[in-house]
N, C-alpha and C positions, 0 to 999 in steps of 0.2 A: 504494500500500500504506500503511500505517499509519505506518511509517517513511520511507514516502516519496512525500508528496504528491503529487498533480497541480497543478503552477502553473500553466498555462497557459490559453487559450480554447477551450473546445470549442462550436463551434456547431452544432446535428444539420441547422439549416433545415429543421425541420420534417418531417425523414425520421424512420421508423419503424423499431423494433427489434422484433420477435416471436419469442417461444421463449427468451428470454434465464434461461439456468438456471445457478444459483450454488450450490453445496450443501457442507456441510464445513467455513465458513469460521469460525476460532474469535472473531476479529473483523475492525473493519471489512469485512464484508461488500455491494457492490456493483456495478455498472458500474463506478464509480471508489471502489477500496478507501476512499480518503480523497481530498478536492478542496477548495485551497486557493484554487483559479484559479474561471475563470468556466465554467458548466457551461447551455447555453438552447437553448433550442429545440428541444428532443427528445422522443420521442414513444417510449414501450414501450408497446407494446399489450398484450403479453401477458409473463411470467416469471413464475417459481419463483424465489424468496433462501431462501435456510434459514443460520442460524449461530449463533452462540450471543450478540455484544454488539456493539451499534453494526452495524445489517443495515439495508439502505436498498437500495431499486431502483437508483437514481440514484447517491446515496453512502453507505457507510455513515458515513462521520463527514466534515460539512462544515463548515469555518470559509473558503471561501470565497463562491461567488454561486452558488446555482441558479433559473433565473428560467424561465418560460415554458417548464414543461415538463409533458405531460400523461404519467401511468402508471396502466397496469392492471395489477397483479401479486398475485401470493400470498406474504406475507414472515413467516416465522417466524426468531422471533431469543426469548431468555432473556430480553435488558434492552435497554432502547435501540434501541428498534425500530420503523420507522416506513415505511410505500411508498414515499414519496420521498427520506427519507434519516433512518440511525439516532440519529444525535447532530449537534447546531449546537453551536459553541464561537469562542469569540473575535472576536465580532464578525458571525458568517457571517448568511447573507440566504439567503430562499429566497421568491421574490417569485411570484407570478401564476403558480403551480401548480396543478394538478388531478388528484385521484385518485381510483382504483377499486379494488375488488377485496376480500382480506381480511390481517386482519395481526394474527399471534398471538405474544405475548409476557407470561412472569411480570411485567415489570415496565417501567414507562415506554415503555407504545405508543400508537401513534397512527396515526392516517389520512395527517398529515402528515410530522413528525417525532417522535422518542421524545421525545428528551432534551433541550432548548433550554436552553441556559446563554452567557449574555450576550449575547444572539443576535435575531433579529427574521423571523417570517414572516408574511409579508402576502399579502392580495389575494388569499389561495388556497381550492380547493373541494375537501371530501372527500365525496364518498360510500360511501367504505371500510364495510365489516363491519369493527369495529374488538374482537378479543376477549382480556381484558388480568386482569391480577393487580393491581398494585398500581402506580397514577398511570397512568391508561388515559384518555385523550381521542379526542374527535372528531377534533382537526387535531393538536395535541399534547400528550404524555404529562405533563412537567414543562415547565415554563415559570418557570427561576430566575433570580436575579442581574438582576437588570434587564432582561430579556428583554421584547420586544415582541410581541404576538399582534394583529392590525390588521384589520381589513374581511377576515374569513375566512368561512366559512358552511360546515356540517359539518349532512347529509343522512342517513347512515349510521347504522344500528345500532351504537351504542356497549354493549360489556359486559364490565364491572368488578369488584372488589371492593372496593379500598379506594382512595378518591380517583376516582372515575371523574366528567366532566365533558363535554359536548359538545363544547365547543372547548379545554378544558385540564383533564385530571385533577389535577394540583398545580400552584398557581401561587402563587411565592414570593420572599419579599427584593426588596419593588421592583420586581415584574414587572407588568405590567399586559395586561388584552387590552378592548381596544375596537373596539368596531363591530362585533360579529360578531355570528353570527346563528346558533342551533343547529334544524335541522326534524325532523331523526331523533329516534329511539327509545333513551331511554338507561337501563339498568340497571344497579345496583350495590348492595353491601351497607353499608359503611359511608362516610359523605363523598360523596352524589352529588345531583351540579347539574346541571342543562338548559346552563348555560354550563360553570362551573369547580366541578370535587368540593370542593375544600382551598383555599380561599383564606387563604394565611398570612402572615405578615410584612410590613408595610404593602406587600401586592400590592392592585390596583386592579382592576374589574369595571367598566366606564362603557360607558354607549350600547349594551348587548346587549338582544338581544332573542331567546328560546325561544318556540319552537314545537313542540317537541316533548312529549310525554309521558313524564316522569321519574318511577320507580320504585327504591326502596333499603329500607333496613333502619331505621338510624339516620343523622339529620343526611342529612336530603334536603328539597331547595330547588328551588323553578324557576330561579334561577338559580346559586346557591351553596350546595352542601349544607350548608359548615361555615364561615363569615366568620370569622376569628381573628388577635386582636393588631394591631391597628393597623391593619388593612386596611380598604378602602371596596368596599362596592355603591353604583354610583350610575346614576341615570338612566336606569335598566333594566324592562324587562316582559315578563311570561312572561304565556303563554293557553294554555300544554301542563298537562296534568293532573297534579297530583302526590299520590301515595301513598307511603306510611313507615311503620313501626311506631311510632317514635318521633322526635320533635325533628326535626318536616316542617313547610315552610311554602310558601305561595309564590312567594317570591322569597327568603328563605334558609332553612335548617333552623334552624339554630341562631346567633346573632352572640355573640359576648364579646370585650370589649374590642376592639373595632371599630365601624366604623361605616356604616349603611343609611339613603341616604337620596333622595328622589324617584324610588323604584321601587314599581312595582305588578304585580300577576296578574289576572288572569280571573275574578270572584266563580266561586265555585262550581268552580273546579278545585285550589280546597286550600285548609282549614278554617280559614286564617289566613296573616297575610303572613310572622312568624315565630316558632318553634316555637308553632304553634297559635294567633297572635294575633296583629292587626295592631297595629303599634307604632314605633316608632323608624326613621318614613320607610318602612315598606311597608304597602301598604293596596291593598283591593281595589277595581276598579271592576266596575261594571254593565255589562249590554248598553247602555242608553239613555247611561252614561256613556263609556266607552269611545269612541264617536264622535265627541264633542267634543274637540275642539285643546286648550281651555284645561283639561282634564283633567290632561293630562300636565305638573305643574308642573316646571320644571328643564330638560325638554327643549329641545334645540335644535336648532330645524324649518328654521335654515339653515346648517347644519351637518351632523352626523352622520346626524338625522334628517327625514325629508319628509312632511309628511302630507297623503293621498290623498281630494283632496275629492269628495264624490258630490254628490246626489242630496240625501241626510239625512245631510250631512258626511263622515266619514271614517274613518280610521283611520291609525296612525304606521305608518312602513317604517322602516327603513334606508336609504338613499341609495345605499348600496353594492349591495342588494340588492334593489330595486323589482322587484316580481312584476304593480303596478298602474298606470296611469296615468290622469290625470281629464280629459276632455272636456267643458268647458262653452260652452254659450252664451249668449251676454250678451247683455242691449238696451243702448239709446242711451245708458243711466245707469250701464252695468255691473251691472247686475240680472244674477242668474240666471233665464234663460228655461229652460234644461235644462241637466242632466249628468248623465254616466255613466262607470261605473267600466270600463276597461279592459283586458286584458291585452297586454303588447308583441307587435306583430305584428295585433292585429286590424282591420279593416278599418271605417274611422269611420261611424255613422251620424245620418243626419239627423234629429232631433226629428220629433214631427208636428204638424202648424198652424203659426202665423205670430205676431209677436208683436206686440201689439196697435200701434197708432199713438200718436202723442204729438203735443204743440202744445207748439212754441217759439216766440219772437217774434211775427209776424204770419202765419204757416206753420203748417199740418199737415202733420209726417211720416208717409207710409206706410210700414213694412218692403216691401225689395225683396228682399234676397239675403243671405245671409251671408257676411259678407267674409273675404278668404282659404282659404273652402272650395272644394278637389278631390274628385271624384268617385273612389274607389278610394284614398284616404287612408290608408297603416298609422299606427299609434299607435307611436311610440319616444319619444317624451316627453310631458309634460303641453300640451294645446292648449287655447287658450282660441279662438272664434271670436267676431265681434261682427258686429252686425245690421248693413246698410249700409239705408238709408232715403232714398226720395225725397221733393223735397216736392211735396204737393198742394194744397188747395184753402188760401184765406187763412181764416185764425179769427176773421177780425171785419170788421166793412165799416159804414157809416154814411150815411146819405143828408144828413144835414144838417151833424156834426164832420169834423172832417180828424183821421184816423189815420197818425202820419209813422213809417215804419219808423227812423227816425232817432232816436233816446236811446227809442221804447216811448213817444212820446205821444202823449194824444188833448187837440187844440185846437179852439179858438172854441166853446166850450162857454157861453152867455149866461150872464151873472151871474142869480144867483136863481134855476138851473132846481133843479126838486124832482126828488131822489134817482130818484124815478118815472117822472117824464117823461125823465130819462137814461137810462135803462135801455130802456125805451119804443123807443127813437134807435138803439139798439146791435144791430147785428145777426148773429148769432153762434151755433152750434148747440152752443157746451158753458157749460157751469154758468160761473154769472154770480154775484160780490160785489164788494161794494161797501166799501173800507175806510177809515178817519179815519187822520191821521199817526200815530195810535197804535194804527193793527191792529186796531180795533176797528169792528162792522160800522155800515154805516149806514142808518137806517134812510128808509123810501121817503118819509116828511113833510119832511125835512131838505133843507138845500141843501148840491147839488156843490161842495163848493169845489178851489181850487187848491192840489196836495199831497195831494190823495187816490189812491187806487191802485184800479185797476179790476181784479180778478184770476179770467181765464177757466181754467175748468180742466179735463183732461178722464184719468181713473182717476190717474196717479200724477204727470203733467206737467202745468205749469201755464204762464200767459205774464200779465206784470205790464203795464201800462199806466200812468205817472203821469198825472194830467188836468190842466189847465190852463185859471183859465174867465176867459176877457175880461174887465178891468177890476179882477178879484181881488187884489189885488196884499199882501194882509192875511190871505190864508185862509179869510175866514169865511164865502163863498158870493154874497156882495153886490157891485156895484159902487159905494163909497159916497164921503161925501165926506173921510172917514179914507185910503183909498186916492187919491183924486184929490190931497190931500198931500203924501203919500210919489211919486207921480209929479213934482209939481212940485218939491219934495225933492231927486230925483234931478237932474232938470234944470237946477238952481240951481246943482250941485257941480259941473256943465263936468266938467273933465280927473282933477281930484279925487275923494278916496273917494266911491263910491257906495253910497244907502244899500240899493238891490234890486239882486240875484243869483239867476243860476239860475233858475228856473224862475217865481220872483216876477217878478223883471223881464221873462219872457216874459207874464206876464200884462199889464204896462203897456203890451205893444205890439198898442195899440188896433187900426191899420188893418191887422195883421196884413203887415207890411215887414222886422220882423225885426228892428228899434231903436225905441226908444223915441224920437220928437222931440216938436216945439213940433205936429205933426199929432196926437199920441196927446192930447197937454195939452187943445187945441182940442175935438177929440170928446168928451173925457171931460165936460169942460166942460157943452158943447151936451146930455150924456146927464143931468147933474146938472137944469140947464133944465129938462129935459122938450122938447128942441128937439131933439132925435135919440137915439133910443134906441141905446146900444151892440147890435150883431146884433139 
């Protein structure tokens, strides 16, 4: 009773009440007049509450825990009136609840609860017919003193007069609700939001998102029909329709002395973002915009919010409230090969065709399969699948160079050959260039030298080759007597600095042994002569 709490734990497990009929009561009216204790897992299918203040299925006045309980009922109450329970105070919770049915009160009704003062509900769903006088909500009526409204989503026809809002008809002194999500139909006369009618007293609107179609008089908003003193819209987006007689927008009706900002609406479902104009952090986007991420400035896509990548990108959710999820398939580079948009529960399907093949290193990958896919797949979260790929045939082969899968080089390339006659040598069925240390191409009169890059490629993959040509040891394509130098050079230093590295010094290794000695000096020597030609 009202004077005399429930303290204790009631747990239903999940058992069911039907027919539960309360009528007469002048307040606290409920299952538990008033519950101080912990009230879960309980199930009313069906009841009748009628009373006059503080009327609640569940309870009528809670300042302790109701959590995990689903109701259908019909609750008529004066004030403070709500399906699950008529008034939060002091601290009370009313976590991962779910409603139905209808709830009719003059004043502070709701799907969820009437009256919240200092109090916090979350996690919870109304689909309630919700039909109210003054501070009339989707989940709840007033929402004051600090009070939390958290990952809610309210379904239900909301109908108001003054202060009417999807998820809070008045929400005041510091209260804030975020994450929530309104889809129903809301009407009202003066003060009405797709989210919250009356945002007053630096109370807070962040991360919501309307879907629904908002109609009123004066001071209607997609999100807030009336922003006032100190309060914020932020990071908010409505796509439901909105119409007003007067001081409509949006995303608020009207803001004074408060503040809007990184929210937007739907072009073309209300004639500005506030009272008639987009301005001060609300603005419209487009169909073409709206699908882009980088749209939604402010937002935060690993956080409150998730967005849903297609095909032709996306759209934001909620995180709490995902109706979609994305299925893509990726090639070898993480490319999009497909995706599609899904709903939870449906059954994945496979693209059609195959995705093309690639050349890495000395290999051609075919696509074989896609990795980690099962046949008969539900979607409960976002999947990405990726290509798995055999290799087939080698990308290049040469009857006269040695190609080493080892560091991508092509060796024993003669000093002096023309760009031409290398190419000539190469044998290779994808697109063939030819580049200088500076990227730049080369052309067929030119000679190969050592530090050129041979780059075969075929649609988006490519495989690099550095060259290396016998006796080069200087770059510039010759085996001359500037290079037979720097070989004896190197040889002179023994143990000490050397003056070739890298790939230079594989060019001074004439007989091809893998070191340069007093054998390479010899040959070079006899090639200078004219008494043995290098290769």
């Amino acid at each position: 009773t009202e004077k005399n709490p429930f303290k204790g734990n009631f747990n239903g497990a999940g058992h069911s009440i039907s027919g539960l009929y309360i009528d007469g009561i002048l307040t606290c009216g409920g299952l538990f007049g008033n519950n101080a204790g912990t009230v879960k897992n309980l199930k009313i299918s069906s009841g009748y509450i009628s009373g006059s203040s503080c009327i609640g299925a569940v309870a009528g006045t809670n300042s302790g825990t109701i959590s995990d309980c689903t109701v259908n009922a019909m609750v008529n109450g004066s004030s403070n009136t709500g399906i699950v329970a008529g008034k939060l105070a002091d601290g009370a919770r009313i976590e991962r609840c779910t409603s139905s049915g209808r709830v009719l009160s003059n004043t502070a009704s709701a799907g969820i609860a009437g009256n919240v003062i200092a109090s916090s509900v979350s996690s919870s769903q109304s689909s309630t017919s919700v039909y109210g006088g003054e501070s009339t909500g989707g989940i709840v009526g007033i929402a004051d003193n600090e009070s939390q409204i958290s990952d809610c989503k309210n379904s239900g026809a909301v109908f108001g007069c003054e202060s009417t809002g999807g998820i809070a008809g008045y929400s005041y002194y510091y209260s804030s609700v975020k994450a929530c999500l309104n889809t129903g139909k809301i009407s009202g006369s003066i003060q009405t939001g797709g989210i919250s009618g009356y945002n007053c007293w630096r109370a807070d609107v962040t991360d919501c998102l309307n879907q629904g179609a908002v109609s009123g008089k004066e001071y209607t908003g997609g999100i807030s029909g009336y922003n006032y003193n100190n309060s914020t819209v932020a990071t908010s987006y409505s796509t439901g329709s909105v119409s007003g007689t007067s001081r409509q927008g949006g995303v608020v009706g009207d803001n004074a002395s408060a503040t809007v900002k990184n929210s937007y609406y739907y072009t073309g479902t209300a004639s500005g973002g506030i009272n008639g104009r987009d301005s001060g952090g609300a603005s419209s986007l487009s169909a073409s915009a709206s699908i882009l991420q980088k749209s939604y400035s402010g937002f935060d896509f690993s956080g409150s919010w998730v967005f849903v990548l297609g095909t032709n990108e996306g759209y934001p959710e909620l995180r709490s409230f995902r109706t979609a999820y994305s299925v893509r398939f990726v090639d070898y580079a993480d490319n999009v090969y497909h995706a599609d948009i899904y709903k939870y529960g449906e059954t994945v399907r496979l693209p059609g065709g195959t995705p093309p093949s690639y050349i890495s290193g000395l290999s051609t990958y075919v696509f074989e399969s896609w990795s980690g896919f099962v046949s008969g797949t539900k979607v409960t979260s976002d999947i990405t699948y990726k290509a798995a790929y055999s290799r087939a045939d080698a990308v290049i082969s040469s009857d006269i160079y040695s190609i080493e899968p080892d560091g991508l080089v092509i060796k024993r390339i003669a000093p002096s050959t023309l760009a031409s006659t290398f190419r000539s040598n190469i044998k290779t069925q994808y697109s063939v260039s030819l580049l200088d240390s500076g990227g730049n191409r080369v052309a067929d009169t030119a000679y190969v030298a050592t530090g050129m890059t041979l780059v075969l490629t075929k649609d988006n993959s490519e495989s690099r080759f550095t060259l290396i040509v016998t006796g080069d040891t200087n770059g510039d394509g010759k085996a001359s007597i500037t290079d037979f130098i720097q070989i004896k050079t190197y040889l002179l230093a023994g143990s000490g600095s050397k003056n070739l590295g890298g790939i230079n010094e594989q060019a001074g290794d004439i007989n091809g042994d893998g070191k340069i000695s007093i054998t390479d000096f010899v040959q070079f020597k006899s090639h200078l002569l004219g008494l043995k030609i290098i290769l």
